[in-house]
N, C-alpha and C positions, 0 to 999 in steps of 0.2 A: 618338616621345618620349611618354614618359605624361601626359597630360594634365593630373592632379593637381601636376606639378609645373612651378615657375615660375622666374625670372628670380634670383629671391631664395633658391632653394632649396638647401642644401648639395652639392656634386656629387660627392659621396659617396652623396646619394640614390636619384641614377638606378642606379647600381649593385646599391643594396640592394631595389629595387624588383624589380630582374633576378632578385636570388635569393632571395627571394619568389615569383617566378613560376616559378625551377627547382625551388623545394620545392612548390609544389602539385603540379605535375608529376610529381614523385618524383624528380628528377634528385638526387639528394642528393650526389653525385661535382660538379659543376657549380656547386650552390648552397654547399659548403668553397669550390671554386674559387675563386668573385666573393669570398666573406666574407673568405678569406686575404688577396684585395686592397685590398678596405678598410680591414681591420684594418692593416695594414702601410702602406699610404700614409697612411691619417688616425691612427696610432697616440697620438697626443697629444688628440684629440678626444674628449672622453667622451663626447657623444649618438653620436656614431659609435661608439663600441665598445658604448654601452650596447644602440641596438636591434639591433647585429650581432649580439651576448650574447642577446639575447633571443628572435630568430627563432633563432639556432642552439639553445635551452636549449625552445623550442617543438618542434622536432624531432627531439629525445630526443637534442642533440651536448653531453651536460652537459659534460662536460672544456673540449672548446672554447669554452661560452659561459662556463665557470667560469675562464678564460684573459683571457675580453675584463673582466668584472667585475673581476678583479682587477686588472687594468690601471688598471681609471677609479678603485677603492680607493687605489691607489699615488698617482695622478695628483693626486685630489682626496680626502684622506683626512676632511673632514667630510663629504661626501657620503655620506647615505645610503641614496640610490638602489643603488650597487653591494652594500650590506649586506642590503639587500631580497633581490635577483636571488641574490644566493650564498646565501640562504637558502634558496631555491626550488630551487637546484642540492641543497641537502645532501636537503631532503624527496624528491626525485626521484629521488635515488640512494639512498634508505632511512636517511640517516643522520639519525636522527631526534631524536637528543637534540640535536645541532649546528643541525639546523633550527629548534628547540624553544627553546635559548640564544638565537638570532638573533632569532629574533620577539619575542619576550618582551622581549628590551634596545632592538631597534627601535619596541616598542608605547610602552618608556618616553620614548626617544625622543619621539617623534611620536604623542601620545597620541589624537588626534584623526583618526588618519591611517584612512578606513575597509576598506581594502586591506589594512592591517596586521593592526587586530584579525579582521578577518575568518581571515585566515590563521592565525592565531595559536589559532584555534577548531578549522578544519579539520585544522591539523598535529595535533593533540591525538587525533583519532580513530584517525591512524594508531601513533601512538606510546604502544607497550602497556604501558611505564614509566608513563602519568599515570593517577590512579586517576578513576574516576564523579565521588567527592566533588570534584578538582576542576575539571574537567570543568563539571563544576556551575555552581562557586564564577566559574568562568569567563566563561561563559556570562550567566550573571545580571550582571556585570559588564559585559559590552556591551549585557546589555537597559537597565541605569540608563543607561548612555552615550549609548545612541540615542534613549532620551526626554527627555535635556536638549538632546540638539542638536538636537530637535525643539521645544524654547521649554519644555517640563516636561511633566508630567501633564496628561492629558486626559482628560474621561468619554466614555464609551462615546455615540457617537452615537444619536441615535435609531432604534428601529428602522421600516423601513417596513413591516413588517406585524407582526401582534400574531398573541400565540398561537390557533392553529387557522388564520387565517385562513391560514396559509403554504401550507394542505395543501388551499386551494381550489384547482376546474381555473381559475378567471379568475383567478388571482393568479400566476403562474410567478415562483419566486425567482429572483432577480437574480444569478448568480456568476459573480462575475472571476477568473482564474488570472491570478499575473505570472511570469514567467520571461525569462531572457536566453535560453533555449535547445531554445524554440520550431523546431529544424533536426534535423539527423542529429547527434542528443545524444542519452545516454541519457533523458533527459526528456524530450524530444519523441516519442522512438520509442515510448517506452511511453503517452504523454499522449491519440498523437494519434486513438488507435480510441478511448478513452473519449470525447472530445470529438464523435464521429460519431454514437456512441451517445446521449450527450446530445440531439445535432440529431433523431437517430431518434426518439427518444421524446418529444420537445416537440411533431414535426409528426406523431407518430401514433395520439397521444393525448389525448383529453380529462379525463381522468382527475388525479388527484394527483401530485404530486414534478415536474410541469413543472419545466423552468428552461431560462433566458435567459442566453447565456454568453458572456462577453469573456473576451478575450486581449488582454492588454496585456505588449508583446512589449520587451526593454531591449535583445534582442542586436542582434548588426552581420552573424550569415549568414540567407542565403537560401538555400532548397534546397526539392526536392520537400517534406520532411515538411513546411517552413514553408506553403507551398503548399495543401496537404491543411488544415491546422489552420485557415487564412484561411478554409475551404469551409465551416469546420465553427463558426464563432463571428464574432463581432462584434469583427472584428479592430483592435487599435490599437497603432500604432507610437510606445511615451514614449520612445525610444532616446537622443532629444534633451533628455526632460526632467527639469528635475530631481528631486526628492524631493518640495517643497511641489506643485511643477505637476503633479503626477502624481495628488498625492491629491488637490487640487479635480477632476480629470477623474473620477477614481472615483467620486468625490461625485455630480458631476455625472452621470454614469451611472446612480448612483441605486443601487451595486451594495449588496444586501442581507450577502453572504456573499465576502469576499475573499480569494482561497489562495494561498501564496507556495509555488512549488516548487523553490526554491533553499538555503533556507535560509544557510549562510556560506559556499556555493563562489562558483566565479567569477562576478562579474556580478549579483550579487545585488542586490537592491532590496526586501532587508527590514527599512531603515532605515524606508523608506515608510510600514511598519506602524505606526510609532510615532509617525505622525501620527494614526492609529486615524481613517482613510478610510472605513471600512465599520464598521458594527455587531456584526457576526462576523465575526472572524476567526481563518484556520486553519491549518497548518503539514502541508502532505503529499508524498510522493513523491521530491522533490527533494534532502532532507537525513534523515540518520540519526542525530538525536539532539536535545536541546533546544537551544529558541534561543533563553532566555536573556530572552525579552521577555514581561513580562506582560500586555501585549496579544491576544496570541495566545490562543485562548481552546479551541483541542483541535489537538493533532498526533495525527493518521488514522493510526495504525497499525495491528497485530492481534496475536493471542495469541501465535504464536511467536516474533514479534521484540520484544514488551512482554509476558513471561509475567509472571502475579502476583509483586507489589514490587516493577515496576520504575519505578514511581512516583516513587520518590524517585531518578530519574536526570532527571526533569522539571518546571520552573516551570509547564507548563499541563498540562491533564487530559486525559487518555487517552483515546482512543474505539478503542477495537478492530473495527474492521471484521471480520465474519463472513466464513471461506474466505481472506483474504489482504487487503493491504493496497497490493496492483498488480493487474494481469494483462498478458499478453506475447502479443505478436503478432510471427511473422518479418518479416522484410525481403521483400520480393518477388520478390529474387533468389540468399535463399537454396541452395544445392546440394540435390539430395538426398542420404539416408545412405549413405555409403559401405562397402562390407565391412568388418571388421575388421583394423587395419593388421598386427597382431600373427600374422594366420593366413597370411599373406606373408613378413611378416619372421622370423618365426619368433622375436622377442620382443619383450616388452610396452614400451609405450611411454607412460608418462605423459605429463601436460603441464600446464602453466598459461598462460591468455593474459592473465594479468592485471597493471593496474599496478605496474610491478617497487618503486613507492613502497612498496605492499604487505607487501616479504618484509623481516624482521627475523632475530632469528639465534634465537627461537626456531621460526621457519618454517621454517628452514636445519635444524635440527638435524632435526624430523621427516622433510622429506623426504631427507636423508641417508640416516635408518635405513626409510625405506620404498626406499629403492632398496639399502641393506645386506639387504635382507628378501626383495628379489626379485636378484638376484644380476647377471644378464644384461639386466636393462631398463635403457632411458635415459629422460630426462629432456628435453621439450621446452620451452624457456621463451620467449614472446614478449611483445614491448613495443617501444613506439617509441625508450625506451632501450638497445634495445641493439642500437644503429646507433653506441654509445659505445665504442670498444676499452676505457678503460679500466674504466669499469664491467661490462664482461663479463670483464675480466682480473680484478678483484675477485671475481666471482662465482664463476668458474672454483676461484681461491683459495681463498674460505670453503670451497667442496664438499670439496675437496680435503686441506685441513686439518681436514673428517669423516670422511676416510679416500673417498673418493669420486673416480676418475680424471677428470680434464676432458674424458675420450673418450667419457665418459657421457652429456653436456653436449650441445645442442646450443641455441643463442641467435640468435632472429631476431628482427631489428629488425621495425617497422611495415610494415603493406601496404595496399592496398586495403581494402573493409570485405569484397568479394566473395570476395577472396584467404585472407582473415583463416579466412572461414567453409569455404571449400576446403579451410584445412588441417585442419583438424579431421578428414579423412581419414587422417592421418599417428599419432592421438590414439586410444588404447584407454580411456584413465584421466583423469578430470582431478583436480588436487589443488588446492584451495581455500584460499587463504592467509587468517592470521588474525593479530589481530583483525580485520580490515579484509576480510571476504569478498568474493566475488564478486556482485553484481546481473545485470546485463545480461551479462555472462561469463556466470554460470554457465547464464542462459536458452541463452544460445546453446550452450554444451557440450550442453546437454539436447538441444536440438533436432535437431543433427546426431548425437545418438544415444550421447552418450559419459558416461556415470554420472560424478559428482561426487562428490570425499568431502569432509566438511568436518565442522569442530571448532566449533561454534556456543561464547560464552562469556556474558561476562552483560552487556553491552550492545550495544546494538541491532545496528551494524552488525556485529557481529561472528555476526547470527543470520539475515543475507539468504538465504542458499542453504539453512539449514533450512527455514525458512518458504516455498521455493518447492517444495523437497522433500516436505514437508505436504501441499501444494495438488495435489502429483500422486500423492500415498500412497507414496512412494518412500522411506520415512525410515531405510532398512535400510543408506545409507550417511552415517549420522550419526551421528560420534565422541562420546563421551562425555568422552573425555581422549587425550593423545596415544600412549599406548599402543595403545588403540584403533584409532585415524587408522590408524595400521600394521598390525595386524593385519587390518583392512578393506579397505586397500590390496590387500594380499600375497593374503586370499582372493581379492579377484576377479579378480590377473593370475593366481593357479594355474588357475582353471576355466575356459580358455579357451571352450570350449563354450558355458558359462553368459555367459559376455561378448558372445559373439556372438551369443545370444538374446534379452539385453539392447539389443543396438545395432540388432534389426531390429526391435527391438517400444518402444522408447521414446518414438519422436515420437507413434504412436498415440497411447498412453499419457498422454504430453504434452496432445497435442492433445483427448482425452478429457476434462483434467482442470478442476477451477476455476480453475486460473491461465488458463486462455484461456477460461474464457467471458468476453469481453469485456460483453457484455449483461447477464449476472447481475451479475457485479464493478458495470456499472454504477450499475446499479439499487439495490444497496445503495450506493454512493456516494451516489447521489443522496438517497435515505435518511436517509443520517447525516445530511446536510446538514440537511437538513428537521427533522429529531427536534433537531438541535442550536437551529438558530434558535428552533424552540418551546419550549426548556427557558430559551434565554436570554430570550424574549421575556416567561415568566410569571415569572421571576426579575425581569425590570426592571417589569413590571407591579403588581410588591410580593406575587405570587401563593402561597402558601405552599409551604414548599419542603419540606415533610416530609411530602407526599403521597406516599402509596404507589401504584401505578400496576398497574393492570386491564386484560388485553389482551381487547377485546371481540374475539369471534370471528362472522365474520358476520351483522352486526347489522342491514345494510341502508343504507340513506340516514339521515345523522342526522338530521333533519328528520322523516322519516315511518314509519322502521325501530325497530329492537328496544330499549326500555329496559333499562337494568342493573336487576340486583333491590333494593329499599331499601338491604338492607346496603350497596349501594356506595356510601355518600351522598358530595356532592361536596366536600363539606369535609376528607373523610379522602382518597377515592381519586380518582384522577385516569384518566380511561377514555383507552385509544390503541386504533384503531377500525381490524379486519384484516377486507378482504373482498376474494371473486374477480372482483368485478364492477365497471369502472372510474367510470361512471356514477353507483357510491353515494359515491363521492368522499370514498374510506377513507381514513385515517391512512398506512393502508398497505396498500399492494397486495399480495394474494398467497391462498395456498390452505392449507388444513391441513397440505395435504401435502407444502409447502414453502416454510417460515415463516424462509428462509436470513437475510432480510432484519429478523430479531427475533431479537439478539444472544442467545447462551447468559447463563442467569442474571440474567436483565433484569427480570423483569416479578415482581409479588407476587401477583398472581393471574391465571385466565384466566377468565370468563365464554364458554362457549359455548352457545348455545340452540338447539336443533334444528338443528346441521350435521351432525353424526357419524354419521346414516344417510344422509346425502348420498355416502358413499366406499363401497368394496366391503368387503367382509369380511376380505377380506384384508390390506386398507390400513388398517383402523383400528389394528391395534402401533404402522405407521408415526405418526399422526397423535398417538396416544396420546405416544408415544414426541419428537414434536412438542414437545406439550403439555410434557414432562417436561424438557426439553433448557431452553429456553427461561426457563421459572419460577425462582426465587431456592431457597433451600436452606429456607427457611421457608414457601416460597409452598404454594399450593391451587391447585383445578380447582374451575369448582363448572360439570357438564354437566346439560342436562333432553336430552331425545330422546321420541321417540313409546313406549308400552308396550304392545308387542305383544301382553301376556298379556292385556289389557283388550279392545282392540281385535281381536283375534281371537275373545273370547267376543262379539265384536255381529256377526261373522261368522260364528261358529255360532249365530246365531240367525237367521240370513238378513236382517242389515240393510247387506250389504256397500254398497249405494248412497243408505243413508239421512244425513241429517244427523247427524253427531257434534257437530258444535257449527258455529257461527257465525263467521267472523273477516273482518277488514277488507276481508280478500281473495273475502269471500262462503262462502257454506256451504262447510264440509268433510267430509266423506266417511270411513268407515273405508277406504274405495278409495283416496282420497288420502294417509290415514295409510300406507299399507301402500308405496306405490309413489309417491308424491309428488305434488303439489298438480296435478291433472291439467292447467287451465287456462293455469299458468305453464309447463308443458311445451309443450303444445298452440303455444303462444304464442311457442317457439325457446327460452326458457332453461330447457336441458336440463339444465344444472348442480343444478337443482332435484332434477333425481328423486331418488326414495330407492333406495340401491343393497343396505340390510343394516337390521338391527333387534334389538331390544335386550327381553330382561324387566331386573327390577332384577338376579335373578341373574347372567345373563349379563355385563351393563353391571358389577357389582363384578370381577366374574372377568375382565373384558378390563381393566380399572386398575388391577388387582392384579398381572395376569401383567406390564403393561408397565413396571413397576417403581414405582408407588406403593405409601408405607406404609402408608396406613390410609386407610379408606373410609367415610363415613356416605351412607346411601342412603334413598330413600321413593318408594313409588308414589302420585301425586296419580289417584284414580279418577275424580274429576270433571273433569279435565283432560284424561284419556286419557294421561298421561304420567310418569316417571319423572325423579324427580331423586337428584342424588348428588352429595357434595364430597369429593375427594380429596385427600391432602395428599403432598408428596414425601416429607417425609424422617417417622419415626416422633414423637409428642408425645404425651401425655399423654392421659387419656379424658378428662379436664374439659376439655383445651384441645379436644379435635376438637367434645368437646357444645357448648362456645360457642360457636364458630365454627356448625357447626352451629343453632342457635338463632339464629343471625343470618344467618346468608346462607338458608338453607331454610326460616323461618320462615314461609313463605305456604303451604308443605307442611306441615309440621305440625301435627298435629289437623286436617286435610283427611282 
């Protein structure tokens, strides 16, 4: 007998418990069996039909659980519990406007119900009828909702570190992650190597971007990945609490930076936020689009799934993550790739494994005409929906009234996850439905070797499988419109060749690209995080907000390292401090020659002082090129480096080992000028030497070829060195002379 049940328990229960335990199984012949018993002895019982209704509508039996709802509708016609469930039937079977009516009169309904509006948010993504605006309109609508039933408006807590000090090593930011789905969920699978990495870098580092990281977990499974994530944070189970007890824990935690990765799917617990628990908070990974809460103070994404304007699809402020806004790691038990199905079968085989809520009728009509296009392929579609007859008889139907036989067709319900990834042997093509693209699908098509195509549109989720495509440079199967979709299709099942070239060189590929460096991805995460608190922290400190921002370039330790020149005074610019060396306890960690972690178009200027002989000759374009990526469309360079024209006339005079001058770090040498500060080499930091060198000529000519417009340059002879300001884009001669007379001013007349 199962233990959870007792004396007092309906004994219909013990039955339904049975086929619960025939559906984990997979018995799904066994688990109708029990249910047709239930339903039919307790047929007058609404909690009887309802959870029968819902374990069958959980594994993809919509007709049958849309049998049992109807039932308790009939039975109890104010109830509406059964108007809920059959709404969730119409979303699952793609009928979207019917799901879209239901919610909406249920929200009026039960305005307070948070299951409701929740759903009412997500249904919206799928259904390519509702436009951004209201989408919007929507959204904002349960963020005012949830900060009344939070008691109203609150300010912004204090925060527990001030700006700069976040980016000390003894300070580690504080960030909590909530999620229900913390297990073998798409969120967990993708969550749980950042969170290792996380652990990596706190215990391997002394250096900046620390952090201290909780998981505060709401769901009800356990699994390996929950397992893994407990290894990797300060794990806490609020499963049991409610909303107010959840945010004094947070409090209590002390969490600086708190990220919901759920946003309005199942399980969510971003009511929470708007008790504003944390001081920052963020919106990442877990939801595709605003939430509606002005609490939330940046949803993490990046440029191809927020390309410019799409601003106004969001209540909080954009942070584009540099290279992507995930990264993907397989399963463990992965397959390897298998041949090409098509060089067997002798022909192509499309496929999609994705939610059949997904497909709409204008997903229908492309892939009609991409199998009109290819004449002899079929079409493979899986879902745990289509373990439904009559949702596969539907589907069969639409094809077919596109002119399309249902022998083309083939429909397989749910499997295992190992099973799932196996088939993908059977798959030459995958085809990406939309607006609602594939995530964790299309990772997995990639992986097992199988090109995706997909129609990216103009909100966000509609732009998942681009933006992974980006990250692996693959973007040659990315529609523009759906004539497109088709014609990109149809080339790649005509070049069999080329497909099979494709499928033994893609997981490399894959595996090569940004989307799996798990560590880099990290690093800028952890990044933003940091850069975010400090913008909020001189915001609430009354700091001035119209500072323009300096990226100093290896400056040293602030304390004993390199000042910016006058021009940067600290009232106008705001200095953020990049070196390779963790110990000077930079703003940000990183190299010239991979500055991934300093967003394109970020900064108004760079200050660098003597790095750019530190890289070979060959790396300064890259570095240069750096420099250029990084900067705003207005911004400057202003570089000094050593002048080897100077320096080499006290070499031909035979004073290669005489004092050149004096510096903190003791005499220096034209021997040092030339090849790097001997003593700090001597001494293990090798990074120091000099690997290349520069007259003013050359130094203009290496800024000019790497795509700056205009150059003001000067040799300081009593320095031994050369300075220069470079500007991106072309301005005026008066504007570069001022600029010039302000930032070079200690050069001139020298």
């Amino acid at each position: 007998m199962n233990p959870s049940l007792n004396a007092n328990t309906p004994p219909w229960k013990t039955d339904l418990a049975l086929a619960q335990a025939q559906a984990q199984a997979a018995d799904f012949k066994s688990m109708r069996t029990t249910c047709e018993r239930i339903t039919d002895t307790h047929n007058h019982e609404a909690a009887a039909l309802l959870d029968v209704g819902a374990l069958l509508l959980n594994f993809g039996f919509i007709s049958d659980a849309r049998k049992c709802f109807e039932r308790v509708e009939a039975l109890s016609p104010n109830d509406l519990r059964p108007k809920l469930n059959l709404a969730n039937c119409a979303r699952d079977a793609g009928d979207h406007q019917r799901a879209n009516d239901l919610y909406v009169a249920l929200q009026a309904a039960l305005p307070n119900n948070p299951m409701i509006r929740r759903n009412v948010l997500v249904s919206a993504q799928y259904n390519p009828s509702i436009s951004n605006t209201e989408r919007l309109d929507r959204a904002i609508a349960w963020g005012d909702w949830a900060i009344a039933q939070a008691g109203g408006p609150r300010p912004r807590p204090p925060l527990r570190l001030s700006a700069k000090l976040a980016s000390s090593a003894s300070t580690p930011l504080r960030v909590g992650y909530v999620s229900a789905d913390f297990c073998q969920h798409t969120v967990g699978l993708f969550i749980k190597d950042v969170l290792k990495a996380h652990m990596s870098h706190a215990r391997s580092s002394n250096g900046p971007h620390r952090m201290a990281v909780f998981a505060y977990s709401s769901g009800q499974v356990s699994d390996w990945v929950t397992q893994e994530i407990q290894c990797s944070s300060t794990w806490r189970d609020v499963s049991r609490l409610d909303d107010e007890a959840l945010a004094h824990l947070i409090q209590q935690d002390q969490i600086d930076v708190l990220v919901d990765l759920s946003g309005h799917t199942a399980g969510s617990r971003l009511s929470v936020f708007a008790h504003r628990p944390a001081p920052v908070q963020v919106s990442w990974l877990g939801y595709f689009a605003t939430t509606g809460l002005r609490y939330i103070d940046a949803v993490f994404l990046d440029a191809c799934h927020a390309p410019e304007g799409a601003e106004h699809q969001f209540i909080e402020n954009l942070v584009r993550l540099e290279g992507g806004r995930l990264c993907y790691q397989p399963v463990p038990w992965a397959p390897e790739v298998s041949p090409l199905p098509s060089l067997q079968s002798g022909h192509i085989t499309f496929g999609s494994f994705n939610n059949t809520g997904k497909l709409n009728a204008d997903v229908l009509d492309v892939w009609a005409k991409v199998l009109h296009a290819v004449p002899h392929a079929r079409l493979v579609l899986k879902w745990r929906t289509l373990v439904d007859a009559p949702l596969c008889a539907t589907i069969r139907t639409a094809f077919e009234a596109r002119g399309i036989q249902a022998s083309r067709l083939e429909l397989r319900p749910a499997s295992f996850h190992v099973d799932v990834l196996k088939e993908y042997a059977d798959i030459d093509i995958a085809l990406d439905p939309f607006p609602f693209t594939g995530g964790l699908t299309s990772c997995e098509a990639l992986w097992m070797g199988v090109p995706v195509i997909t129609l990216p549109q103009d909100h966000v989720v509609s732009r998942q499988t681009l933006a992974l495509l980006t990250a692996m440079g693959q973007t040659q199967w990315v529609a523009k419109d759906a004539k497109e979709y088709v014609e990109l299709a149809k080339a790649l099942a005509t070049d069999v060749q080329a497909l099979a070239k494709i499928r033994a060189t893609l997981r490399q590929t894959m595996h090569a690209s940004a989307l799996m460096d798990v560590d880099g991805f990290t690093k800028k995460l952890e990044q933003a995080f940091y850069l975010l608190q400090d913008q909020i922290a001189m915001q609430e400190t009354n700091a001035p907000t119209n500072l323009k921002t300096v990226l100093h370039v290896g400056p040293g330790h602030r304390k004993s390292g390199a000042k910016l020149p006058e021009g940067f005074s600290p009232d106008a610019w705001r200095e953020i401090r990049l070196d390779i060396d963790p110990s000077n306890e930079p703003d940000i960690l990183g190299s010239m020659l991979d500055m991934s972690a300093v967003a394109a178009n970020s900064v108004d200027a760079i200050y660098s002082a003597h790095n750019i002989e530190h890289v070979f000759a060959h790396e300064v374009p890259l570095v240069l090129g750096e420099f250029l990526r990084v900067l705003k469309p207005t911004g400057f360079v202003v570089i000094t480096c050593p002048d080897l024209q100077t320096v080499c006339a006290m070499v031909a005079d035979n004073k290669l080992t005489d004092t050149a001058y004096n510096s903190a770090a003791g005499p220096i040498t034209p021997l040092d000028i030339l090849y790097g500060h001997g003593a700090a080499v001597e001494a293990g930091y090798h990074f120091m030497a000099h690997k290349t060198g520069f007259t003013e000529k050359s130094l203009t000519q290496a800024l000019v070829s790497a795509g700056f417009a205009q150059v003001a340059s000067k040799r300081r002879l009593r320095g031994l060195d050369i300075w220069a300001l470079a500007t991106k884009e072309a301005s005026s001669n008066d504007v570069l002379t001022a600029l010039a007379s302000k930032f070079l001013s200690h050069v001139l007349g020298v």
